[in-house]
N, C-alpha and C positions, 0 to 999 in steps of 0.2 A: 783549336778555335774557341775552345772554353774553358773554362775555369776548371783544373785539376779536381779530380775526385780519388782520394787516396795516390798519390802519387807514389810510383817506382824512378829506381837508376839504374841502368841500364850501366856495363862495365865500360861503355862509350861516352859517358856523360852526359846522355841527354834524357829526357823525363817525360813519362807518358803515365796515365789511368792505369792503375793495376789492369780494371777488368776490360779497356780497350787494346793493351797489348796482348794479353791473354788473347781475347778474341781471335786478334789479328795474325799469331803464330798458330792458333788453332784450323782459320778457318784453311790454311796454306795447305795443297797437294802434298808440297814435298816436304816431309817433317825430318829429312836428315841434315838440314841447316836454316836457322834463323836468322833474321835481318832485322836489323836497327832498322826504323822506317823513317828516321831524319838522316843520317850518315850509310848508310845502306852495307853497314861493315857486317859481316857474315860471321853466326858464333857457330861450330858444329853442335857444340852439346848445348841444350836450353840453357840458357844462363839465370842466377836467381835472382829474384826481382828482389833488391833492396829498397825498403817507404824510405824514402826523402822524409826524415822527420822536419825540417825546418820546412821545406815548402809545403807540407803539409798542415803544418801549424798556421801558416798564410790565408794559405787557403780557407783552410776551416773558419777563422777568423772572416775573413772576405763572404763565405756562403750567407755568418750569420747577418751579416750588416745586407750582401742581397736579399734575403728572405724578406726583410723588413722592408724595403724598397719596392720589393716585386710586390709586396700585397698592394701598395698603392694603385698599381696600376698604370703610372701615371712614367714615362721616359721622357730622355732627353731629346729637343727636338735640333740639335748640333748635330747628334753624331747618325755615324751612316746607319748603324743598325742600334737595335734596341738597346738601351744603356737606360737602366734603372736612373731615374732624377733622383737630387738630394733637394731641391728648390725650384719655387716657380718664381717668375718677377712678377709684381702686376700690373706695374708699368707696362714691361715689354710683352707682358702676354706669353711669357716663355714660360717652359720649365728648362734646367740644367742639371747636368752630371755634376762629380765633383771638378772635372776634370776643365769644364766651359764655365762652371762657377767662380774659378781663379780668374779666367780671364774677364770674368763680370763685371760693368762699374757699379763698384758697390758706394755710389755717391748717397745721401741721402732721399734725396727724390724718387731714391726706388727703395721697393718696397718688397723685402723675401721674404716668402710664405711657407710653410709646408706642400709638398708636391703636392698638385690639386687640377684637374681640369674645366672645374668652372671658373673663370680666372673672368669672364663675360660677365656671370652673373656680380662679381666685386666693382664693377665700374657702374657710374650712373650712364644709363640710355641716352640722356640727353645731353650732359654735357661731354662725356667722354673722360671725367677723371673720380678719384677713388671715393666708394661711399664712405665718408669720417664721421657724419651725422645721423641719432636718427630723431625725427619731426614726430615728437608724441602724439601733436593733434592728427595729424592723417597715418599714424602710427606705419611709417616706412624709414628705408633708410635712406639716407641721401649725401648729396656732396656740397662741398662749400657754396661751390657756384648756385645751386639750388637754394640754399637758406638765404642768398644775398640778392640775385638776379632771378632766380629761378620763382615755380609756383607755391616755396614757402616760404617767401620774405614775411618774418612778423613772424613765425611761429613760434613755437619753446620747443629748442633744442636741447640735447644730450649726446653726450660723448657715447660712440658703442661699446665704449666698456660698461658706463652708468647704466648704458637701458639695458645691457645684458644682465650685469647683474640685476636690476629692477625685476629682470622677466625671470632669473633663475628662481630670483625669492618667490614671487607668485607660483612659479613650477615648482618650488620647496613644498607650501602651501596646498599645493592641489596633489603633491604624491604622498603628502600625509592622510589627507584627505582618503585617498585611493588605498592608502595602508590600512585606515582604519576601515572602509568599507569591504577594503581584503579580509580583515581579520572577521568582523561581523559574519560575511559569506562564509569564512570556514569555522565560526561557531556554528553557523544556520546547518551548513553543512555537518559538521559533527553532530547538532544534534538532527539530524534526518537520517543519518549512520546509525545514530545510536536509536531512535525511534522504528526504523528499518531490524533493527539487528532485536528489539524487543517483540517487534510482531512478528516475526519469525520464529522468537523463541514461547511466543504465544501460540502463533499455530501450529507447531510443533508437538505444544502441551497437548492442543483441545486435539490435532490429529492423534497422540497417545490416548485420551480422553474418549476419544470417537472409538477408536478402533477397539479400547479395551470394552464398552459401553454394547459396541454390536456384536465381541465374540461372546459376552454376556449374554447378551440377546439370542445369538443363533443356539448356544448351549441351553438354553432357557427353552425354548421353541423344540427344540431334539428333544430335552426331556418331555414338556409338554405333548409334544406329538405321541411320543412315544405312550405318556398316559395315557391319552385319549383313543388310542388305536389296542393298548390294554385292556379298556375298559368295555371297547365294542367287541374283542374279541372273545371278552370272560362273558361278557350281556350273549353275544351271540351260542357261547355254549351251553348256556343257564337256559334260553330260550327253547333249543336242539334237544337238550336233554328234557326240559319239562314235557314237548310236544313227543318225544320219545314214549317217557313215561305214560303220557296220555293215551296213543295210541295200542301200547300195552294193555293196559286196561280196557279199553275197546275191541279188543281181539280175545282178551277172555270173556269179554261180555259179548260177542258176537257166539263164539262158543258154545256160551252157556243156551243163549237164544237158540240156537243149534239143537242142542241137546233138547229143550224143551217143545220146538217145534215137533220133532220127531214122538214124543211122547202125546203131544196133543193130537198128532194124527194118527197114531195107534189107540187113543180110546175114541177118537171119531170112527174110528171103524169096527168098532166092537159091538156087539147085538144084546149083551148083556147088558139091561140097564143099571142091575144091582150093580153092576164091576163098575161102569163110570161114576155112579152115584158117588160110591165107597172111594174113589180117589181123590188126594189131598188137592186143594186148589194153589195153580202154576205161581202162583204169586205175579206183582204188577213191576217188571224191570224195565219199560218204557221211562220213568222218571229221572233215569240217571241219564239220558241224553240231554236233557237240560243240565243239569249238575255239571256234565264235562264242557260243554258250552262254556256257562259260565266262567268255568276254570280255565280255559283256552283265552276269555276275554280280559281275565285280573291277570293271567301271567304270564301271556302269550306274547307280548311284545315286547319291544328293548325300553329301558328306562332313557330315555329320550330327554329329560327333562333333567337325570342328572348329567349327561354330557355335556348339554349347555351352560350348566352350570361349570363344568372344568374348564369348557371354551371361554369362558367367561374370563379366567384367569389368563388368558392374550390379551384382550385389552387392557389391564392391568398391568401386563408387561409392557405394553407401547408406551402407556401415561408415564411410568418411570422413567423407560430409557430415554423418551423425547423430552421431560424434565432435566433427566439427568446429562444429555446433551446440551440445551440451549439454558435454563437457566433456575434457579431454586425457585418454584412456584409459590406466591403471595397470596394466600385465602380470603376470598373474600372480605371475612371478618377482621381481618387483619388491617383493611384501610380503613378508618374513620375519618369522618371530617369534625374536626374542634369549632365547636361553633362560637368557641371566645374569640373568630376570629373572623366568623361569618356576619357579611356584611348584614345591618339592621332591612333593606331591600332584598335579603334572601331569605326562604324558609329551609331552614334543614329539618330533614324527617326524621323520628323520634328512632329508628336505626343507624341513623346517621351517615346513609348511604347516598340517599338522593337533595339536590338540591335544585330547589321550584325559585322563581321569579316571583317577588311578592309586588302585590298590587298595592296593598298597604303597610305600613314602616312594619317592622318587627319592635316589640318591646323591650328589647337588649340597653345592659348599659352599656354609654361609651365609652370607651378604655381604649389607650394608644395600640394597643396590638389588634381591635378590629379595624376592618379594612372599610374604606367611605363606601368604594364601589362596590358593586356586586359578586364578589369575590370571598374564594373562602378557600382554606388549608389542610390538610390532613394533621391528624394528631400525634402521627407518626413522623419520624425523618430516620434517616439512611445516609451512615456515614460510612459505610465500607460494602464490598462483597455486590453479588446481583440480583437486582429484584424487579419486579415488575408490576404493574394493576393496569384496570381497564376501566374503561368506562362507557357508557351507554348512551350518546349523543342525541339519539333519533328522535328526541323531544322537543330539541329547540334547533334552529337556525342563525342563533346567536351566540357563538361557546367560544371559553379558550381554556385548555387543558395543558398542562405540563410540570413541569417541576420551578422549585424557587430554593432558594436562603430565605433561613426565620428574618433576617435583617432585611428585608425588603421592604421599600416603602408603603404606608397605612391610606393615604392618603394621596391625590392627584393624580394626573396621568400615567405617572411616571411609577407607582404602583403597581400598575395591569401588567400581567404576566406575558413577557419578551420586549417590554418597552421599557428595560432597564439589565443593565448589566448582570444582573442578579436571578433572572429566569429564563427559560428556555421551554416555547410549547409551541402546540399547533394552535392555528385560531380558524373560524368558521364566522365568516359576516354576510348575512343573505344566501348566496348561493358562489361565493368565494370562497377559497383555502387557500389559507397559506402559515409557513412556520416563522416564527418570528426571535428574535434573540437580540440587546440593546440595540432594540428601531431597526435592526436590518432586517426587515421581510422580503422570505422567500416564495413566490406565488407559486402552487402547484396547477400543472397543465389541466388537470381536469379532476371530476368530481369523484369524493374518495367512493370508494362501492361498496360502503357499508356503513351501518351505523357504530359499532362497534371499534374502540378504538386502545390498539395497545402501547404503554408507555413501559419502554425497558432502559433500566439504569446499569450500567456497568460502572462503577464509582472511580477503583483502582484504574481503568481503563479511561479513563476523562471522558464517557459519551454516555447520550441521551437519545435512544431511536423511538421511535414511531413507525407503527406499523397499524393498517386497515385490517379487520378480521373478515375478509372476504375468502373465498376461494380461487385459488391457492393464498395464504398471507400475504398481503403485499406491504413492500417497505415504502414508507416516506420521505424519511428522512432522517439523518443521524447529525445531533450536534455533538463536539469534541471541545472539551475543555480541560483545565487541570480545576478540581474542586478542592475548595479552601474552605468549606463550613459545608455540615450537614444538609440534605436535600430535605424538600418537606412535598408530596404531591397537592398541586395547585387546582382550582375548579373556576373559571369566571361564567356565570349568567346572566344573557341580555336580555333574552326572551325563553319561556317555556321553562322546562328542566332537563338537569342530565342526572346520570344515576350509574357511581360506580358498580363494576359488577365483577364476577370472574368466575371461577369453577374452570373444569376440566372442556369444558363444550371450547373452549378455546386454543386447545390443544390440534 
């Protein structure tokens, strides 16, 4: 009832599936005679299944051209059972085998398709014949009857081949499009790969960094400990022994008192006055109990004073390792503000740490690299590696702090620091905060809770944090750049002053 798969011959000449006649003598009770199951002639011994090469070459031939037909989906609607279509009409609404295709009029007025069951959708709704048109202005497709009688008399037509291709080029157009915004996404995407695959090999580093840093620390801490519990235990035997010693001494002077007592009251009992007269006088050993006093008070206790001192040496260790953790500490001295740069509306202080709001001009000459507004730069910049400064806010309510490029504008709005491409800070207006970077201000939810404020540059790493020196640190904010010119620390004042500062108290 189907198409041969591996056909055999049977010594009777008729041809069956290898694996159906197989089956078919298998599944038999009585295996001491086989049957043809078209001729029903009986072999006794299994006979051997010869391939039919030709019918099998048929065959094979015929599977692949069904395979192709079966994906359609789509049969003939002649025959009694399912018969793979080779055509649909779209006239008649059919599909056909090959076999109802011969007897097809293949007149011109019909029209053979690829097998297809939307054969509905190819006809117009309303008139009932084939869409050949399509109507640019109401961009559909239609039939003749429609362009002449129908609802687009008058429009501008095109053949479906023209608008097809019309639409393909536009769809050329939009998948270049979609090529290049592919390729974009997997540059974006590569570099977030590669961005990803470097912070990993950064935290990596700083987890190596960390871990070597605190087995430092705990080996630092064991010896230290161990010092300092040397030290109590040599103090405590130095103390042991001296009170030893003392006591010593106190027992032969008890002794001695002993011995004199007894003498003093054998000449109190004597009748002779010549014989007490003529004896030596006991001498005054009442004075060395002060004497040993004394000495119980200069040596008798632990030196107390130098332990603190070796205690002393942990926080010394902290300040390293938490240096040597987060990032190379910036002394104080080390940030100056240039005042060839500080606006003539600024006073900088003769350390050149603090920067006051002048009520009256300053005396400066004008030169392009000072700034109009109230604004002024470090004399320093920082093109690699990580550094840090602070600064001391709590003077004014009008500030903005951060970093800049020497190439930042002298002059205009567009000078102030994060109102230009080129800088990056926090700013303070009244009782606002917020971080700023070319015009986009970012407003922070509430007020910082300190006056104190730290600027950390990681240069290699493209960012810029801020942090409030409150307790515990709190971060602010981190901007991320790629830096193309040296950093220089920035200061603006609207009102009052601020006053870089730093030391270890920020640790």
């Amino acid at each position: 009832m189907e198409i041969y798969r591996d056909p055999v011959t049977l010594p009777c000449g008729h041809n069956f599936c290898r694996g159906c006649i197989t089956r078919t003598w298998d599944l038999r009770d009585d295996l001491t005679e086989h049957r043809c199951p078209e001729c029903h002639r009986i072999y006794r011994k299994r006979p051997e299944l010869v391939r039919n090469t030709t019918l099998h070459n048929i065959c094979e031939a015929f599977h692949a051209t069904e395979t192709d037909q079966e994906q359609t989906g789509v049969f003939c609607n002649y025959c009694d059972f399912p018969v793979p279509a080779t055509k649909s009409c779209l006239q008649c609404e059919t599909s056909l085998c090959d076999h109802h295709l011969r007897k097809h009029d293949r007149s011109g007025e019909h029209t053979l398709l690829p097998p297809t069951t939307d054969l509905g959708k190819r006809k117009c709704p309303i008139h009932k014949k084939v869409l050949e048109l399509f109507c640019t202005e109401d961009d559909a497709c239609v039939c003749v009857s429609c362009s002449v009688i129908g609802g687009h008399v008058g429009h501008k037509m095109m053949s479906l081949g023209e608008a097809s291709e019309e639409k393909k080029k536009k769809l050329r157009n939009e998948l270049w499009k979609l090529m290049a915004e592919t390729k974009k996404a997997e540059k974006r995407v590569q570099s977030l790969e590669e961005g990803g695959r470097k912070a990993q090999e950064k935290a990596y580093g700083d987890t190596e960094r960390v871990t070597a840093l605190f087995r430092d620390l705990r080996r630092r801490l064991v010896e230290l400990e161990k010092r300092v519990l040397s030290d109590i235990t040599r103090q405590a035997e130095q103390v042991s022994k001296y009170y030893d010693d003392v006591i010593r001494q106190l027992e032969i002077k008890k002794e001695e008192l002993s011995r004199k007592m007894r003498h003093i009251e054998e000449l109190c009992n004597m009748t002779d006055p010549l014989t007490v007269l003529q004896e030596s006088d006991t001498g005054d050993l009442c004075d060395t109990e002060d004497r040993h006093d004394k000495q119980l008070h200069d040596g008798g206790d632990m030196d107390v004073a130098g332990i603190s001192y070796t205690l002393h040496t942990l926080s010394d260790i902290m300040y390293q390792v938490i240096g040597g953790i987060y990032i190379h500490y910036i002394r104080p001295e080390d940030i100056l503000l240039d005042v060839t740069t500080a606006s003539n509306y600024l006073h900088i202080s003769n350390d050149r740490k603090t920067a006051s709001w002048a009520d009256r001009r300053q005396n400066r000459p004008e030169t392009p690299e000072r700034f109009q507004c109230s604004q002024v730069l470090s004399s320093q910049s920082f093109s690699s590696g990580r550094h840090y400064w602070e600064v001391d806010v709590g003077g004014s309510d009008r500030w903005r702090v951060g970093m800049c490029y020497p190439s930042i504008a002298r002059r205009g709005e567009q000078s102030l620091i994060g109102c230009n491409n080129m800088s990056w800070g926090l700013c303070r207006w009244d009782n606002k905060y917020y971080t700023r970077h070319n015009w986009r201000e970012i407003q922070l939810p509430d007020r910082i809770p300190s006056d104190r404020v730290r600027i950390y540059l990681d240069y290699e790493a493209g960012q810029i944090s801020i942090y409030a020196l409150c307790d515990p640190i709190r971060h602010l904010h981190t901007f991320t750049a790629t830096f193309t010119d040296p950093l220089h620390a920035g200061l603006y004042v609207g009102r009052g002053c601020i006053k870089i500062s730093g030391g270890n108290q920020g640790l």
